[in-house]
VOPAGU-2260 file (C-alpha; in pm, 1 decimal, decimal comma):
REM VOPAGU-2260
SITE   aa  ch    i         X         Y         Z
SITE  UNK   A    0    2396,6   -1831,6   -1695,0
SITE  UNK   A    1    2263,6   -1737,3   -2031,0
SITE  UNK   A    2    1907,3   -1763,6   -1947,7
SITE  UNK   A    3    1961,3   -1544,5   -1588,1
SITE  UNK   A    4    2146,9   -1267,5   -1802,1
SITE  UNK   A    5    1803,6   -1314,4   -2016,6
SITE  UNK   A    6    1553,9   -1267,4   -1769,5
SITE  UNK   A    7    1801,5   -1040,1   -1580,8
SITE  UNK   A    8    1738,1    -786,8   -1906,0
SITE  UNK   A    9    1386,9    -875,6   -1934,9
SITE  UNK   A   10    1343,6    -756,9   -1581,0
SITE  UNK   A   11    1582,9    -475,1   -1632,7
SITE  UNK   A   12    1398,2    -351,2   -1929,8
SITE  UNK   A   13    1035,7    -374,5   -1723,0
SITE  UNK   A   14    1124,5    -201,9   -1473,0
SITE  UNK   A   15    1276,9     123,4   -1669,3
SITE  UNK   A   16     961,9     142,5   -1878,9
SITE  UNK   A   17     738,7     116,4   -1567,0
SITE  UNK   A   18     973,0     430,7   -1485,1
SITE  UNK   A   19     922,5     617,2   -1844,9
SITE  UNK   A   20     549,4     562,4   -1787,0
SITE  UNK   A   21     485,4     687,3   -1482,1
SITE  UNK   A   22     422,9    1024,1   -1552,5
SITE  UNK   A   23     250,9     944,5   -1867,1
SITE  UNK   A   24      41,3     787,6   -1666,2
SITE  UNK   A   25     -36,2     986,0   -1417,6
SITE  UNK   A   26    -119,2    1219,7   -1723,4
SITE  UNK   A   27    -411,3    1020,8   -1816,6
SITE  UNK   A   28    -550,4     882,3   -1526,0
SITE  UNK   A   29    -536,9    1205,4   -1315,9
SITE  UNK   A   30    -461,5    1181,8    -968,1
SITE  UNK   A   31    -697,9    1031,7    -708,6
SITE  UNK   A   32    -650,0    1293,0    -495,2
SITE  UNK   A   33    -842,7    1666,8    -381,8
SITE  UNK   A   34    -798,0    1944,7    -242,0
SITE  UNK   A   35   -1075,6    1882,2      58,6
SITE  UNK   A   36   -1145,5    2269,0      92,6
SITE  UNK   A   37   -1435,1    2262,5    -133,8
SITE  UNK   A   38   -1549,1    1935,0      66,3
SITE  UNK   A   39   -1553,1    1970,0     413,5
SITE  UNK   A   40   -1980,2    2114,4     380,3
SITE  UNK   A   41   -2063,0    1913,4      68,2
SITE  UNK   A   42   -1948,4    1508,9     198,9
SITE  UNK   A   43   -2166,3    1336,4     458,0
SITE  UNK   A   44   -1889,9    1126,7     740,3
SITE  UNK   A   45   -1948,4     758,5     685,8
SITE  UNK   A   46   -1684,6     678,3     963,7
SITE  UNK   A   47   -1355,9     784,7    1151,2
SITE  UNK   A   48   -1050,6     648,2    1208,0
SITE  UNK   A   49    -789,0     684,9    1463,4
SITE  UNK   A   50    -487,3     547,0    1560,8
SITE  UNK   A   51    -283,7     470,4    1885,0
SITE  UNK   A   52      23,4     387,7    2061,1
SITE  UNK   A   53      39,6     197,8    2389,5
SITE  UNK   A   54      79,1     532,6    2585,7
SITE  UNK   A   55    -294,9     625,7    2426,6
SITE  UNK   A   56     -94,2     927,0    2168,9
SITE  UNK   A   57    -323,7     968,8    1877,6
SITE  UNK   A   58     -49,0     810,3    1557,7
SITE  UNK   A   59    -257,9     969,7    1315,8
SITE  UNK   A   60    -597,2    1009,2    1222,2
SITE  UNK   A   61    -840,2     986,3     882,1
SITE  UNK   A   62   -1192,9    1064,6     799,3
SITE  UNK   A   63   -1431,0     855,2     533,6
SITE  UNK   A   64   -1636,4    1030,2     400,4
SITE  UNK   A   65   -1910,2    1023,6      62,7
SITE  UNK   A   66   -1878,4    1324,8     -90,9
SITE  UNK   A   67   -2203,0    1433,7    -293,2
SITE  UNK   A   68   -2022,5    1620,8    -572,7
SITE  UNK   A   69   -1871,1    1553,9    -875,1
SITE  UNK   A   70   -1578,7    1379,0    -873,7
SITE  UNK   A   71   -1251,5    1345,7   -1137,3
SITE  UNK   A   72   -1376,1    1042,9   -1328,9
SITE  UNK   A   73   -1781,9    1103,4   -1310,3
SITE  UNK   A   74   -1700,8    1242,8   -1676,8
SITE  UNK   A   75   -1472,2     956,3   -1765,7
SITE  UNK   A   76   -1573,0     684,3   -1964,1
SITE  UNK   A   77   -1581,2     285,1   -1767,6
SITE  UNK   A   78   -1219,5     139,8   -1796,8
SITE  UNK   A   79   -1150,2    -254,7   -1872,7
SITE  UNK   A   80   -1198,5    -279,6   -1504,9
SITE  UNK   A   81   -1554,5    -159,6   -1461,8
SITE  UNK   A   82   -1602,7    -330,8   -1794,4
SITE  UNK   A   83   -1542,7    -673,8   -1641,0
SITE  UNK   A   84   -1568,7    -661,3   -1267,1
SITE  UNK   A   85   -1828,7    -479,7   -1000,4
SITE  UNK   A   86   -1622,6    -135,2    -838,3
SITE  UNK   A   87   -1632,7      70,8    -592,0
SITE  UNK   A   88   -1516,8     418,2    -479,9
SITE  UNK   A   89   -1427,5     491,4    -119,0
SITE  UNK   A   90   -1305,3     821,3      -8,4
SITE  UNK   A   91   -1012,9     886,7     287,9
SITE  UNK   A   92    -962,6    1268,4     457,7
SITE  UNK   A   93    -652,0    1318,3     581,2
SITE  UNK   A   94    -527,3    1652,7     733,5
SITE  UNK   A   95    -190,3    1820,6     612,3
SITE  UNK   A   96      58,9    1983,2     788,7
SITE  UNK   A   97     -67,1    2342,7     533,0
SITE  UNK   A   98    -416,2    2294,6     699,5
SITE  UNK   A   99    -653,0    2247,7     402,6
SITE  UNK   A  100    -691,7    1863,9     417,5
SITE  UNK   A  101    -571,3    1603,8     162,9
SITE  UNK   A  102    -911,2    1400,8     -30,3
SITE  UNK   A  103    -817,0    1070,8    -169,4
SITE  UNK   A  104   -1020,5     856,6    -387,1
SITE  UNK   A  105    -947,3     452,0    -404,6
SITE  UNK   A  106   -1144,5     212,7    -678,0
SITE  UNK   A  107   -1195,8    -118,5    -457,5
SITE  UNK   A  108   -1243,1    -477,1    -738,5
SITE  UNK   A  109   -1445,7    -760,0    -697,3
SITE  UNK   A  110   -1245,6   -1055,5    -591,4
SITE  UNK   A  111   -1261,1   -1211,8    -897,3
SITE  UNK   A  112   -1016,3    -957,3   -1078,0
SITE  UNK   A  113    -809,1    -853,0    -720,9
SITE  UNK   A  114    -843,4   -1144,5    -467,9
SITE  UNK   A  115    -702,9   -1070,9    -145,2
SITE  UNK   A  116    -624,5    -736,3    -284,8
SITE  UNK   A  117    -931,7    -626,8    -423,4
SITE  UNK   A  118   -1072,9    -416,1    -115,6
SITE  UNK   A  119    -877,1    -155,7     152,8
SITE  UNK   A  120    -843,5    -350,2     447,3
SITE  UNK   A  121    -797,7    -166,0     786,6
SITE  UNK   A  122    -414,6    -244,4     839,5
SITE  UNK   A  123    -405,5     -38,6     493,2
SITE  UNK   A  124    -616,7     248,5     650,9
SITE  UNK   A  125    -411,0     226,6     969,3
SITE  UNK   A  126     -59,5     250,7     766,4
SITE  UNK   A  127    -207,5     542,8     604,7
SITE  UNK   A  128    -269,5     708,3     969,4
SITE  UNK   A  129      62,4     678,3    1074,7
SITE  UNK   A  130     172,4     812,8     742,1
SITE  UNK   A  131      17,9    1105,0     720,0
SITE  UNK   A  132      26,9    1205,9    1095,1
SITE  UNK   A  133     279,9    1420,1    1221,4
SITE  UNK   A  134     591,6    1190,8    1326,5
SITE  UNK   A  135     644,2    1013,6     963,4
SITE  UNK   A  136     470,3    1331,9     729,5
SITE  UNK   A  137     795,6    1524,1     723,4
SITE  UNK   A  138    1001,6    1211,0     782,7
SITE  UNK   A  139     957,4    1097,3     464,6
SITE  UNK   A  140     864,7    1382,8     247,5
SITE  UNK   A  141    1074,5    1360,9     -54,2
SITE  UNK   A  142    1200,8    1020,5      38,1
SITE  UNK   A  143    1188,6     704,9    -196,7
SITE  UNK   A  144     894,1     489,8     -47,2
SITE  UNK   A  145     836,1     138,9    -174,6
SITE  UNK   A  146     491,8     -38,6     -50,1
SITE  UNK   A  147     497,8    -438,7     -71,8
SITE  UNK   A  148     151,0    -573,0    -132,2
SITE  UNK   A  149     -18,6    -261,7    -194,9
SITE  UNK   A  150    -371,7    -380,5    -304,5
SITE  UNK   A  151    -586,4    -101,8    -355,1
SITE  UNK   A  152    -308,2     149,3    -298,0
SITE  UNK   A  153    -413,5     378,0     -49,4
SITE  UNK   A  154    -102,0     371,3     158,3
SITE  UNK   A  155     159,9     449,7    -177,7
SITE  UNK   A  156     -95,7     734,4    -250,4
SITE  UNK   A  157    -100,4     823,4      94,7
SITE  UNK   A  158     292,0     893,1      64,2
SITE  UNK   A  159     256,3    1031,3    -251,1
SITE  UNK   A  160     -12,7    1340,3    -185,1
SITE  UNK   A  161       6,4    1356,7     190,4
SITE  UNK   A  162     327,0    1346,2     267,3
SITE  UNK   A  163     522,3    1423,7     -86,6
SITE  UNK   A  164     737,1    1131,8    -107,0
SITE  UNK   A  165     868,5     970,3    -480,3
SITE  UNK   A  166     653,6     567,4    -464,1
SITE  UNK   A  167     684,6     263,6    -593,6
SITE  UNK   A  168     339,1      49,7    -546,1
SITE  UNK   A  169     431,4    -372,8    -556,7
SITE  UNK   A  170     233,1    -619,1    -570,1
SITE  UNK   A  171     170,4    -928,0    -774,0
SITE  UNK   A  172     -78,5   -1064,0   -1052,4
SITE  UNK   A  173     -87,7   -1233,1   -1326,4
SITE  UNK   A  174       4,5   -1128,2   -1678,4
SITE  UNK   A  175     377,3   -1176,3   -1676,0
SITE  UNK   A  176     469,3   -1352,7   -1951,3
SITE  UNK   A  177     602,3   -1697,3   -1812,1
SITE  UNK   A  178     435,2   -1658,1   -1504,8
SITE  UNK   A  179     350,6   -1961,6   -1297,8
SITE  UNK   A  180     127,6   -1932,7   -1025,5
SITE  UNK   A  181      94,2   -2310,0    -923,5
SITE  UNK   A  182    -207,3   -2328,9    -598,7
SITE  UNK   A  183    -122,7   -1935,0    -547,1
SITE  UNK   A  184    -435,6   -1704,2    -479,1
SITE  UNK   A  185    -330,1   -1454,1    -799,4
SITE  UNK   A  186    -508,1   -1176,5    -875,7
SITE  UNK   A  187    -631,6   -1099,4   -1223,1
SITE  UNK   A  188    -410,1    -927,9   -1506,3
SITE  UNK   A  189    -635,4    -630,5   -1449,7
SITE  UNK   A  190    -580,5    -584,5   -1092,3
SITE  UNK   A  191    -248,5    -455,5   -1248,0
SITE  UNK   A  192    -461,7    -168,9   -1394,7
SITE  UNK   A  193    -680,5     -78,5   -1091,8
SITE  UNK   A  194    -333,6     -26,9    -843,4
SITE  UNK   A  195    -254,3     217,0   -1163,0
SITE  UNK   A  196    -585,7     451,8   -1149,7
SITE  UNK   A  197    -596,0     422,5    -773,8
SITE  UNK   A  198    -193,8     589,4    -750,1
SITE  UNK   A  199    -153,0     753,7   -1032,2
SITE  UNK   A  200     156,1     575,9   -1126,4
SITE  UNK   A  201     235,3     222,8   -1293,3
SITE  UNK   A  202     313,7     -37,3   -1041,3
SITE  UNK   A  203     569,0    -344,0   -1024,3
SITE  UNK   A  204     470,8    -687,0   -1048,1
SITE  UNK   A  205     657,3    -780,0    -778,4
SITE  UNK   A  206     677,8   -1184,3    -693,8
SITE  UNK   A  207     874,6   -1239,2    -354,3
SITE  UNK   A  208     981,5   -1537,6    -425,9
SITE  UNK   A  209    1151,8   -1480,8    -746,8
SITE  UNK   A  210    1504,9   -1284,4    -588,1
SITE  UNK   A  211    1610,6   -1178,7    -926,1
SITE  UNK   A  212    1311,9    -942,7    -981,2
SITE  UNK   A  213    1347,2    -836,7    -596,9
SITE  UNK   A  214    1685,8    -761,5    -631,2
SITE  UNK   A  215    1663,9    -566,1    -963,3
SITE  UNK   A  216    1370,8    -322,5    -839,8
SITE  UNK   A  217    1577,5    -277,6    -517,1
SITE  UNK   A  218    1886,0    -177,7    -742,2
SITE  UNK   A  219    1647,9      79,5    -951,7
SITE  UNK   A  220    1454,8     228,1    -725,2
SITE  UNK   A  221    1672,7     193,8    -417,2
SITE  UNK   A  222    1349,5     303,4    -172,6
SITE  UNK   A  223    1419,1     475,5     145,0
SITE  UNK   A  224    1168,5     305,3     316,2
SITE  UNK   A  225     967,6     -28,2     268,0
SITE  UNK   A  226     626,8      12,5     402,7
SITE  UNK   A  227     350,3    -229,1     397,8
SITE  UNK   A  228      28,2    -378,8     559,1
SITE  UNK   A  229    -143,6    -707,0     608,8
SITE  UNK   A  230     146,9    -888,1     436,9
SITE  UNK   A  231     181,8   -1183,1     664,5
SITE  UNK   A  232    -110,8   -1382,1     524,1
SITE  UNK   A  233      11,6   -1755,2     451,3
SITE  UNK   A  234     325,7   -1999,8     583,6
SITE  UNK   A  235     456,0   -2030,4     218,6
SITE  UNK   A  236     501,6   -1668,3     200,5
SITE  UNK   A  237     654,9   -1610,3     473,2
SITE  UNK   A  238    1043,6   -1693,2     401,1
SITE  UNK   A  239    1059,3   -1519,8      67,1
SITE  UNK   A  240     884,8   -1172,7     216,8
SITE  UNK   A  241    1178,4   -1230,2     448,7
SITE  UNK   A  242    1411,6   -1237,3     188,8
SITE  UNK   A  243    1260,6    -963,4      -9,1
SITE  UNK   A  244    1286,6    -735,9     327,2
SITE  UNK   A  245    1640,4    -839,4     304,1
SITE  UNK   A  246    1698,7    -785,1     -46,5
SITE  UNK   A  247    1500,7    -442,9     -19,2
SITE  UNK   A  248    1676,6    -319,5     277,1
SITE  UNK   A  249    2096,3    -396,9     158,5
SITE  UNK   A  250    2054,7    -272,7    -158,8
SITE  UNK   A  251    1800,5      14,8    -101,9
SITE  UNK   A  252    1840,3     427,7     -51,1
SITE  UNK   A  253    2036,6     549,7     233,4
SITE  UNK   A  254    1770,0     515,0     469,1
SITE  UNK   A  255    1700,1     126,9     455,3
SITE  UNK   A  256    1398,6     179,1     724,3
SITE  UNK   A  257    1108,2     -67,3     714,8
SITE  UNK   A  258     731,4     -28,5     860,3
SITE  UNK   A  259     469,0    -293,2     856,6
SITE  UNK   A  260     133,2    -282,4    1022,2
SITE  UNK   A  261      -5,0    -644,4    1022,0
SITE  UNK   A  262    -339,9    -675,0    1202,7
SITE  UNK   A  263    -367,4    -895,6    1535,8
SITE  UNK   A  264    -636,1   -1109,1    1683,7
SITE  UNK   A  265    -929,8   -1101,5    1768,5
SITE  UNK   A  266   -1020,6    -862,3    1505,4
SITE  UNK   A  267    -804,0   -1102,5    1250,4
SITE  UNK   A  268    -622,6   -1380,0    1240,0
SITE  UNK   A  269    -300,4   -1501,5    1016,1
SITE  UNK   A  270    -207,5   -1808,3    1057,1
SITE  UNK   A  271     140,2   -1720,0     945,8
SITE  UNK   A  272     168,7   -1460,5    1188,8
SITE  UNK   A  273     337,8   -1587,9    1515,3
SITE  UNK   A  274     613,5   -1769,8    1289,9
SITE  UNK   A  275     677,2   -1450,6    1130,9
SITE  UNK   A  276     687,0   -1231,8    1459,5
SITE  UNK   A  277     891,0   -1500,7    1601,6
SITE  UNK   A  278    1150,3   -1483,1    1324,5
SITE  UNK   A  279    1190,2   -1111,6    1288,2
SITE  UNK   A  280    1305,6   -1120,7    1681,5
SITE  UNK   A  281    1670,7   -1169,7    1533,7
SITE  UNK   A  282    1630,0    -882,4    1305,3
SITE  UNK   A  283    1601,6    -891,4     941,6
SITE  UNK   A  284    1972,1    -936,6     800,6
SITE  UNK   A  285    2223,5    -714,9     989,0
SITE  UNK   A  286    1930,0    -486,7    1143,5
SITE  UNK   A  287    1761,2    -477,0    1471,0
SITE  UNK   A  288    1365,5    -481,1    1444,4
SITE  UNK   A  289    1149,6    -294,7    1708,9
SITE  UNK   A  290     764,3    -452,5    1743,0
SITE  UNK   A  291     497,3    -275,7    1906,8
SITE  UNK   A  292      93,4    -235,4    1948,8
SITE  UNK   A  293     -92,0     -14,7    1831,7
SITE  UNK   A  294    -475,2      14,7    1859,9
SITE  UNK   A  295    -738,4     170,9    1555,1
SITE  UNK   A  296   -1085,6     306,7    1685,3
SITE  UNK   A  297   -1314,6     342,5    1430,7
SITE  UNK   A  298   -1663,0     510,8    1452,2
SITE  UNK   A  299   -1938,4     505,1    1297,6
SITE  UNK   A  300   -2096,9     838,0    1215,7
SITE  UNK   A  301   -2439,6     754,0    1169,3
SITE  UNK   A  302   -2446,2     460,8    1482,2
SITE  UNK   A  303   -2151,9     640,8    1670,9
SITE  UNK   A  304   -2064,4     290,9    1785,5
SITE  UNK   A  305   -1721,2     216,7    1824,4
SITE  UNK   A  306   -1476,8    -105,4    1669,3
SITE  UNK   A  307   -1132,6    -159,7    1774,7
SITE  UNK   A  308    -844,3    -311,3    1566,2
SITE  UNK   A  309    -533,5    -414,8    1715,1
SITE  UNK   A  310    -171,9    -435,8    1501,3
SITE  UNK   A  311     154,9    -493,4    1502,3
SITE  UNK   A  312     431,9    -212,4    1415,4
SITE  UNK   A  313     722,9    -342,9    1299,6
SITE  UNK   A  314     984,9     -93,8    1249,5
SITE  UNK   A  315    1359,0     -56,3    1157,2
């Protein structure tokens, strides 16, 4: 009991300076985002992205685009993580409900330093979509949104510029002290750092199977809404992102809503998957869980040929 009231304070005390230094941060870093009005004739389309429902309704929609100006950190000297691993920049359009459209810079990793995290993956770009279009924008402007496995970010920044919601990026690497990892695939202590300059704010290390730290940042931040993408990845992880869900959604804001987008065959395949989608038939805890599919065109500007993605939208 002594050593739970322990970590219980070590946890306690994590999470309010991750709090305290979250608009520090954003003070140094900047934010990844731009006004596009000074874009739109000076960024060459690399592709486009758009989303739909079943009944063929456009979700939401995003540009990417390589913009041939000067950009917030061209000036800025190489961080640890360009120091010790290969980046990238990509660059996501979205439009706003004001008209002048949203810019938004993310810093992909190698996968050395971010493993399965280390690139935006196009459930990401798809949860991003549905963010920003017009059914969830307003929804959750204001609103406390918590992204599990957030990777590169995109979807917490996303909700943070686009649509003017409070975030909380998760995810998990190592650097914890006591952290034990066992066969996991971890990312790199400095993964920790990228997640930071891509959103502008510090993130959580967030393990799903430890229900103490779940249960603590659910307490603190008590999110609104739990969003995520791509989280369904291996059989092991499966039960404690169910209990996290759990955790998340009884002890959250007043909202307690939940979307997911996790990507379907034949574009990708997870083996942990149809377990998952199985289990969440019951719900998740006391509440009822609506699944459907929705399909992601995305062309290629310079080809103008055409790939589909299919997902899953789970929603409470």
């Amino acid at each position: 009991a002594r050593q739970q009231k322990h970590n219980h304070q070590l946890i306690m005390a994590s999470f309010t300076s991750v709090l305290a230094t979250c608009l520090l941060l954003s003070i140094l870093v900047g934010s990844s985002a731009f006004s596009a009005s000074t874009w739109k004739n000076d960024a060459a389309l690399v592709q486009s992205y758009t989303l739909y429902d079943n009944e063929r309704q456009i979700l939401g929609c995003c540009d990417e685009v390589r913009p041939s100006t000067k950009t917030r950190d061209d000036d800025e000297e190489e961080d640890e993580v360009e120091m010790f691993f290969a980046t990238t920049k990509r660059y996501f359009m979205f439009p706003t409900s004001g008209g002048d459209d949203k810019l938004l810079q993310i810093r992909q990793t190698s996968f050395g330093c971010g493993r399965l995290g280390a690139t935006v993956w196009p459930s990401a770009i798809a949860l991003a979509s549905l963010l920003a279009g017009d059914k969830y924008r307003s929804s959750i402007q204001g609103k406390r949104v918590l992204e599990l496995g957030s990777g590169c970010g995109l979807p917490t920044l996303t909700a943070k510029e686009v649509c003017g919601s409070q975030v909380l990026a998760t995810d998990y690497w190592e650097g914890r002290e006591g952290l034990i990892v066992g066969n996991r695939l971890v990312p790199k202590e400095l993964f920790g750092v990228n997640l930071a300059y891509n959103v502008g704010c510090e993130p959580q290390n967030l393990d799903w199977h430890d229900e103490l730290s779940v249960f603590s940042v659910s307490t603190n931040f008590k999110p609104d809404i739990i969003v995520g993408s791509d989280l369904v990845y291996y059989p092991d992880d499966t039960e404690p992102l169910l209990q996290t869900l759990d955790i998340l959604l009884k002890n959250g804001g007043g909202g307690q809503s939940m979307l997911l987008i996790l990507p379907l065959p034949p574009t990708a395949e997870r083996e942990a998957l149809p377990d998952f989608r199985r289990r969440l038939e019951s719900g998740v805890g006391d509440k009822d869980v609506v699944m459907d599919e929705l399909e992601m065109i995305i062309r290629s500007a310079s080809t103008d040929e055409e790939e589909i993605h299919n997902f899953l939208r789970i929603r409470i």
